[in-house]
C-alpha positions in Angstrom: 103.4 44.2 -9.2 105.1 42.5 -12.6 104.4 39.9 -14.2 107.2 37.3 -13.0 105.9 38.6 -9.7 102.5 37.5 -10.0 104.2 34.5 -11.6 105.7 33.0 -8.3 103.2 33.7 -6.2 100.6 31.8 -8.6 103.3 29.1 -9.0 104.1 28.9 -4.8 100.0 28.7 -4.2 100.0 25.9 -6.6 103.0 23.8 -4.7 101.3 24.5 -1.7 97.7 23.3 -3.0 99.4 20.4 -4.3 101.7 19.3 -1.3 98.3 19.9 0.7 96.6 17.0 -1.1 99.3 14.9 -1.5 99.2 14.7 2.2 95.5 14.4 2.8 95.4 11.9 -0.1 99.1 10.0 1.3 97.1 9.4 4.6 99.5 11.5 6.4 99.9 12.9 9.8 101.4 14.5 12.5 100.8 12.3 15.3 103.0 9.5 16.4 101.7 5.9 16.3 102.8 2.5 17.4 102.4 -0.6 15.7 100.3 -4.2 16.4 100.2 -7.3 14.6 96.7 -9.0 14.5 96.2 -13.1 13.3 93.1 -13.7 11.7 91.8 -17.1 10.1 89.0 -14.5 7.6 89.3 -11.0 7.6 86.1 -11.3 6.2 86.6 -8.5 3.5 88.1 -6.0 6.1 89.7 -3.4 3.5 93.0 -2.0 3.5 93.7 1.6 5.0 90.2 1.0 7.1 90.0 2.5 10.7 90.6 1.0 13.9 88.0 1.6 17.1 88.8 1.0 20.6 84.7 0.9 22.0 83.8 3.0 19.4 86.1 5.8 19.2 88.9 5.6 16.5 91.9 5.6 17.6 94.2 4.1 14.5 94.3 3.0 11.0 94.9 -0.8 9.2 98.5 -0.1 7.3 98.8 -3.5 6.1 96.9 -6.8 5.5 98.8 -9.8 4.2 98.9 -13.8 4.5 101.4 -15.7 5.9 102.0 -19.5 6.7 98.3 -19.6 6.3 97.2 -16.9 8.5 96.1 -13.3 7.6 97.9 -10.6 9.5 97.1 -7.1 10.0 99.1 -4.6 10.8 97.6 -1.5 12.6 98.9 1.6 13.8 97.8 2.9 17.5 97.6 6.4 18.8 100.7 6.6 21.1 98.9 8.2 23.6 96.1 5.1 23.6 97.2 2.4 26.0 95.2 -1.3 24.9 95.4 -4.0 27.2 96.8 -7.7 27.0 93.1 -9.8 27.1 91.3 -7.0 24.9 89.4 -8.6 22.0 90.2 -7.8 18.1 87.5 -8.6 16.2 86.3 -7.6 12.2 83.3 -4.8 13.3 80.4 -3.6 10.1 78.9 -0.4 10.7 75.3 -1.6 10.0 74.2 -5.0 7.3 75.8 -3.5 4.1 78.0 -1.1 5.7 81.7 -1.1 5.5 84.1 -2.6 8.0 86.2 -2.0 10.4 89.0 -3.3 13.3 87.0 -3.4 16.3 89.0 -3.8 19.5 86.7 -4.4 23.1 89.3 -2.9 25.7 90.2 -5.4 28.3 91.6 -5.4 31.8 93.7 -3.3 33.8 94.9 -5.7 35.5 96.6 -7.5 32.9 99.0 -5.4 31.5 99.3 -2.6 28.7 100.2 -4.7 25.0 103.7 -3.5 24.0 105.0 -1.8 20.3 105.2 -4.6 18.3 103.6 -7.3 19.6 101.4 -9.6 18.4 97.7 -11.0 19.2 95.1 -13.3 18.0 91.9 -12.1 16.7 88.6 -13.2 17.6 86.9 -15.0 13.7 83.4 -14.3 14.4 80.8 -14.9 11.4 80.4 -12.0 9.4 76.9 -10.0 9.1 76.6 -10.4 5.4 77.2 -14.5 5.8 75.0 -15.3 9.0 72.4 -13.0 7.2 72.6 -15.7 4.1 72.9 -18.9 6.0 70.0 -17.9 8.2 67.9 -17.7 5.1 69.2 -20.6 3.5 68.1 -22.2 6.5 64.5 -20.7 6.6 64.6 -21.9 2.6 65.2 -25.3 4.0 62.3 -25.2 6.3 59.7 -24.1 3.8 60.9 -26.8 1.3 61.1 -29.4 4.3 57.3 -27.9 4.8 56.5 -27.7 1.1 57.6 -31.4 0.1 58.2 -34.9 1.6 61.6 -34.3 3.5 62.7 -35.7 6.9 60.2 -32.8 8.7 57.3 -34.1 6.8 57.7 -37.9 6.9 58.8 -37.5 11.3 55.6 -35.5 11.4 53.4 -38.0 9.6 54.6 -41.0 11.7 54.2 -39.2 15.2 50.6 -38.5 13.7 50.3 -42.0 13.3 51.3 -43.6 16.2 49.3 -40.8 18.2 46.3 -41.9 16.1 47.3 -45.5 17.1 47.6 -44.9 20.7 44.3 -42.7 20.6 42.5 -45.5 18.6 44.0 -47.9 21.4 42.6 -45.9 24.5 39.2 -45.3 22.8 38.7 -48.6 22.7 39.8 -49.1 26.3 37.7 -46.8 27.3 34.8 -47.3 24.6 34.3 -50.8 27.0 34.7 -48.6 30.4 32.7 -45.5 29.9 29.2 -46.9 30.8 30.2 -48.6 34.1 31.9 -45.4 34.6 29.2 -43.6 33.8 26.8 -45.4 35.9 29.1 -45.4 38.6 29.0 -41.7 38.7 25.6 -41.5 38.3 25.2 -43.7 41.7 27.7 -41.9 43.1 25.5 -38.3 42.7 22.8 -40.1 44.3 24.8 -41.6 47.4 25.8 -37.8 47.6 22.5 -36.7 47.8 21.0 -39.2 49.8 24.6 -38.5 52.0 23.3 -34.8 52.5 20.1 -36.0 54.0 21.6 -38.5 56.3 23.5 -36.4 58.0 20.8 -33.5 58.5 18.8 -36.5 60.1 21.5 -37.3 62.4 21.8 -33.8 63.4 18.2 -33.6 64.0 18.6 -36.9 66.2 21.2 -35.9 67.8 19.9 -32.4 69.4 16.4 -34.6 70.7 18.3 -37.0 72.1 20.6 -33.9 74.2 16.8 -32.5 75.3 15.3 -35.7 76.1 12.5 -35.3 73.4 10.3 -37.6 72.6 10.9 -41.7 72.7 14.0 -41.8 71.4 15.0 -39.4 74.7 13.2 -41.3 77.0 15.2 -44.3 75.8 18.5 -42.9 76.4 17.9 -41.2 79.6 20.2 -43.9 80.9 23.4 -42.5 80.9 25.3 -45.6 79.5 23.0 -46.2 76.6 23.2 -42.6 75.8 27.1 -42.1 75.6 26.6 -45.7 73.2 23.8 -44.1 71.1 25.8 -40.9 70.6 29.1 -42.3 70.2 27.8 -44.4 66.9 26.2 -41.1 65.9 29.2 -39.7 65.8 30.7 -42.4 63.9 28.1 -42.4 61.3 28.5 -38.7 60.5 32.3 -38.9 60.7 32.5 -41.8 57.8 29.3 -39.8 56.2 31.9 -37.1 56.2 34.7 -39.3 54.7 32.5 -40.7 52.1 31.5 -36.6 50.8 35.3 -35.7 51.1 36.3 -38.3 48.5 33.5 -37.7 46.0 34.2 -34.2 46.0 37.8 -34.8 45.5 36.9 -37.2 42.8 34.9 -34.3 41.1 37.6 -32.4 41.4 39.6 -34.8 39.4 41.1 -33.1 35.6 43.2 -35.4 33.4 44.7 -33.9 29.9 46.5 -35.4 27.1 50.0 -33.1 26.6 51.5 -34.2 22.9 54.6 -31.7 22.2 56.6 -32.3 18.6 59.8 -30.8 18.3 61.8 -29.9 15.1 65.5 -29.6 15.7 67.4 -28.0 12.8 71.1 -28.8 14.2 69.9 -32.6 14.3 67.4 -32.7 11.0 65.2 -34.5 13.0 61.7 -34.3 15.4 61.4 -35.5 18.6 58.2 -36.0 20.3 57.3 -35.3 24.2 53.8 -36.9 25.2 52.3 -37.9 28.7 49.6 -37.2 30.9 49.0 -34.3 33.1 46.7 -35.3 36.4 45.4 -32.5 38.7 43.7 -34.3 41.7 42.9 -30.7 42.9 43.1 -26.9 41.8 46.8 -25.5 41.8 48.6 -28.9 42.0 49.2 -31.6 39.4 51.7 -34.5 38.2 53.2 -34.8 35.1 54.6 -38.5 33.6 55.5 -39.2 30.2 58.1 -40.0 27.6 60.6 -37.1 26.1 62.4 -36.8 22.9 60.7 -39.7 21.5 61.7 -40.8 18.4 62.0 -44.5 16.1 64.9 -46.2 17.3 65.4 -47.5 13.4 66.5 -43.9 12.6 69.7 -41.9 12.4 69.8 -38.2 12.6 71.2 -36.6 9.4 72.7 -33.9 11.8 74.3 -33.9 14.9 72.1 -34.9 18.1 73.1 -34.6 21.8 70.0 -35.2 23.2 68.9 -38.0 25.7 66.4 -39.9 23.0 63.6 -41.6 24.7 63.4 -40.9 27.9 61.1 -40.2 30.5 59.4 -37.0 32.2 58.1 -37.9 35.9 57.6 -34.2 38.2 55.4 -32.4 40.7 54.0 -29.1 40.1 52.3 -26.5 41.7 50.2 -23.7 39.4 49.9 -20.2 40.7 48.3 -19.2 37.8 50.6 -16.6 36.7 53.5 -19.3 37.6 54.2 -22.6 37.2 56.7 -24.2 39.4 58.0 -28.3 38.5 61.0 -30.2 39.8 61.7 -33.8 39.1 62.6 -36.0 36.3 63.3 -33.5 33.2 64.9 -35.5 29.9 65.4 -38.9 31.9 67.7 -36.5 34.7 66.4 -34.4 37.9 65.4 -31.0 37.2 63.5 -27.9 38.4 61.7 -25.5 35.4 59.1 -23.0 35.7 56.5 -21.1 32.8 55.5 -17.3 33.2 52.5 -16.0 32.0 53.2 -11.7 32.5 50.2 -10.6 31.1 47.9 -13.4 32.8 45.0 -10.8 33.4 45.1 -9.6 29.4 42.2 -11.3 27.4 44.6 -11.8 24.4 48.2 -11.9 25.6 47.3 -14.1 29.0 48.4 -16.7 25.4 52.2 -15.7 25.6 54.3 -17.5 28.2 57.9 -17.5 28.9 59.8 -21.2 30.6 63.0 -22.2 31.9 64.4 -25.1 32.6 67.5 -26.7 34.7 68.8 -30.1 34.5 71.1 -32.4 34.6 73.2 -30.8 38.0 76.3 -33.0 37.4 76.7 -33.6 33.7 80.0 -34.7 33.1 80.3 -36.4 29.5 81.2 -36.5 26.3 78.9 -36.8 23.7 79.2 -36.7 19.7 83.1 -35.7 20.5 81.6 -33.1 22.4 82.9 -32.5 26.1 79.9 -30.9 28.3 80.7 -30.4 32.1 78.2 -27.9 33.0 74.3 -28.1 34.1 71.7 -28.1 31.0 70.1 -24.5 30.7 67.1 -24.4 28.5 64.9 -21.3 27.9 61.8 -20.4 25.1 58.6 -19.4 25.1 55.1 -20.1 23.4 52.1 -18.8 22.0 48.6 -20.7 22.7 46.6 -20.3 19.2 43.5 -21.6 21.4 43.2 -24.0 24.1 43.9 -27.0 22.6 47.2 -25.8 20.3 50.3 -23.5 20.8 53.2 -23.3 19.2 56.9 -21.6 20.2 60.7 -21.9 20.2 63.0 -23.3 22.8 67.0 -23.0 22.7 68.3 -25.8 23.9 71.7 -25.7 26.6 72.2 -22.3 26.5 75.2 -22.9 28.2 77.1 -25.7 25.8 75.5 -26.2 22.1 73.1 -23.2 21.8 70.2 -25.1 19.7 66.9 -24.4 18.9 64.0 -26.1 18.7 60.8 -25.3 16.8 57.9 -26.3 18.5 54.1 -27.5 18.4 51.6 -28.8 21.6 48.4 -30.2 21.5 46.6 -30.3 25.1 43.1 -31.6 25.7 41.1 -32.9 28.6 40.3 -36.4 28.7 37.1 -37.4 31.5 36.9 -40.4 30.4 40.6 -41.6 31.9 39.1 -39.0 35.2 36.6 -41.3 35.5 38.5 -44.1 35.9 41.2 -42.3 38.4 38.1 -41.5 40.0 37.3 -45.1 40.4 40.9 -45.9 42.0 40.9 -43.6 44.1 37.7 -44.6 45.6 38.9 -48.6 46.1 42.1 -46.8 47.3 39.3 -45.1 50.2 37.6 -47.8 50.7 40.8 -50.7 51.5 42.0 -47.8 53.5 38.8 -47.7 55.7 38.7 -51.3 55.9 42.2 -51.8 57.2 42.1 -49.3 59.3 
């Protein structure tokens, strides 16, 4: 072989190395394509020449991104073979936080038709990774300095501490003059029990001599009529004996508790307080009244509110222990909710609970230029640090607005207010008996 041999074939190896990258580096291929026009508001950094994925699998590539009239447009190219429907959804995808981006496209219906060469759609402008990643720590930022100084958090915080002190200060007092008549009162009320107990064993003691004719008291009511009078007002006696037990046992069975609940809304910069009492006249049934989003009516809400402010809660509720079932007034509306404890028989996680809440059946109303027309869904769950305190979050109208809520509780039991419950229930007994 010559020289000028060798010479061409080096020279034709070297076109052909060269067209070779040209093409790989030109982005060219064999297949055939069509094209689509997408209209975005933000591309959100969504490069040139980036790929295009129909539910994962690409199936295209971007040729073009440009603005016009205000709009970004892209221009992609579609595997001819890869039919996309009319109500798919064209969204800016990120293959992981810091990751590069891509044309997502969620395949829709059959049913409505394959999108033609050529035509054009609207894209879906959802908030990039990198951007909700920053605004959701600006907004933790703006927590701990709310936390840190004397913002809006802070000062709410401090006045609902207030006013509970004020109201706690008030109902001391009340019940600083009440609590040694109570007292008493219970104490007499042990020893009617007692002496209650004895009665009646008397009576039954009575009772069997006078069915064998013992003794005097036999002998006297051998007459048939004075008998059936004798042992009818026995009978009486240990029936309202009876009645008497039955409603001091309920009344021990009496458990009040304070329920304080702040909440911190972020969307409305401001904290809204729930607080009422709890009354369970017996195990695994109670009633719940109170006010809900309480807050001054001097102040306006630096964000955007569309809660019912100052309202009332007023429901029935059954505990199951692992469950808790309510319905009645929720948020000033009717309602139903419930709480879920899963891991009720754990010694530490028996603390986590789950609740939901409905409300609010009929809602049709605009509020804050907002137009809601379907039922208020609410949904959190909390964490009790002891007894008395838990904390949690709650998102708010799942179906509408989407908020959340951070939130505190303080729950303790209160006797003293039992006491006096206690007491009315045992007038309420005693008209009853005399009326009757």
């Amino acid at each position: 072989m010559n020289a000028e041999t060798k010479l061409g074939i080096f020279v034709l190896f070297g076109i052909a190395l060269l067209g070779s990258a040209v093409f790989m580096l030109g982005d060219y291929s064999f297949q055939n394509y069509y094209p689509l026009y997408v209209e975005f508001n933000d591309v959100s950094g969504l490069p040139d020449k980036a790929v295009v994925k129909l539910s994962g699998v690409e199936v295209g590539k971007i040729r073009k991104i440009y603005i016009k009239e205000d709009k970004v447009y892209v221009k992609i190219d579609v595997l001819e073979h890869v039919r996309i429907y009319a109500d798919a959804k064209f969204l800016v995808g990120s293959t992981s936080l810091i990751g590069s981006k891509f044309l997502q496209i969620d395949q829709g219906t059959k049913s409505s038709g394959a999108l033609n060469p050529g035509s054009y759609v609207t894209g879906s402008d959802s908030l990039p990774v990198d951007r909700a990643l920053t605004k959701a720590i600006q907004n933790l930022e703006n927590l701990v300095d709310e936390l840190r100084g004397e913002g809006k958090f802070i000062s709410d915080l401090k006045e609902t501490v207030s006013n509970l002190r004020e109201i706690t200060a008030n109902i001391n007092e009340l019940l600083a003059n009440s609590k040694p008549h109570a007292e008493r009162f219970m104490e007499r009320l042990d020893g009617i029990s007692a002496k209650l107990d004895g009665t009646i064993g008397r009576i039954n003691e009575i009772a069997e001599k006078m069915s064998s004719g013992e003794g005097a008291i036999g002998a006297l009511v051998s007459d048939e009529k004075v008998k059936e009078d004798v042992t009818g007002a026995i009978s009486n006696l240990k029936e309202a004996a009876s009645s008497v037990k039955n409603v001091l046992t309920r009344l021990d069975g009496f458990r009040i508790h304070w329920d304080f609940q702040p909440k911190y809304e972020p969307l409305a910069k401001m904290v809204k307080t729930d607080a009422g009492l709890r009354i369970s006249p017996r195990k695994g049934r109670y009633y719940y009244i109170g006010a809900a989003n309480v807050t001054s009516t001097k102040d306006v809400s630096r964000g955007i509110n569309y809660e019912n402010l100052n309202t009332i809660d007023a429901y029935l509720g059954w505990d199951f222990d692992k469950l808790d079932v309510y319905a009645g007034a929720i948020d000033g509306t009717g309602g139903i909710g419930l709480k879920y404890r899963p891991f009720y028989l754990s010694a530490l996680w028996n603390r986590l609970a789950f609740m939901a809440e409905i409300s609010e059946f009929r809602r049709n109303r605009r509020i804050e230029g907002r137009y809601f027309n379907t039922p208020k869904y609410d949904a959190g769950m909390s964490f009790a640090l002891n007894k008395y305190v838990s904390a949690g979050l709650k998102l708010i109208d799942i179906s509408e607005s989407k908020r959340i809520n951070y939130t505190a509780r303080l729950i303790f039991e209160d006797k003293d207010i039992a006491y006096l419950f206690g007491l009315i229930t045992v007038g309420s007994s005693a008209t009853k008996g005399k009326s009757e």
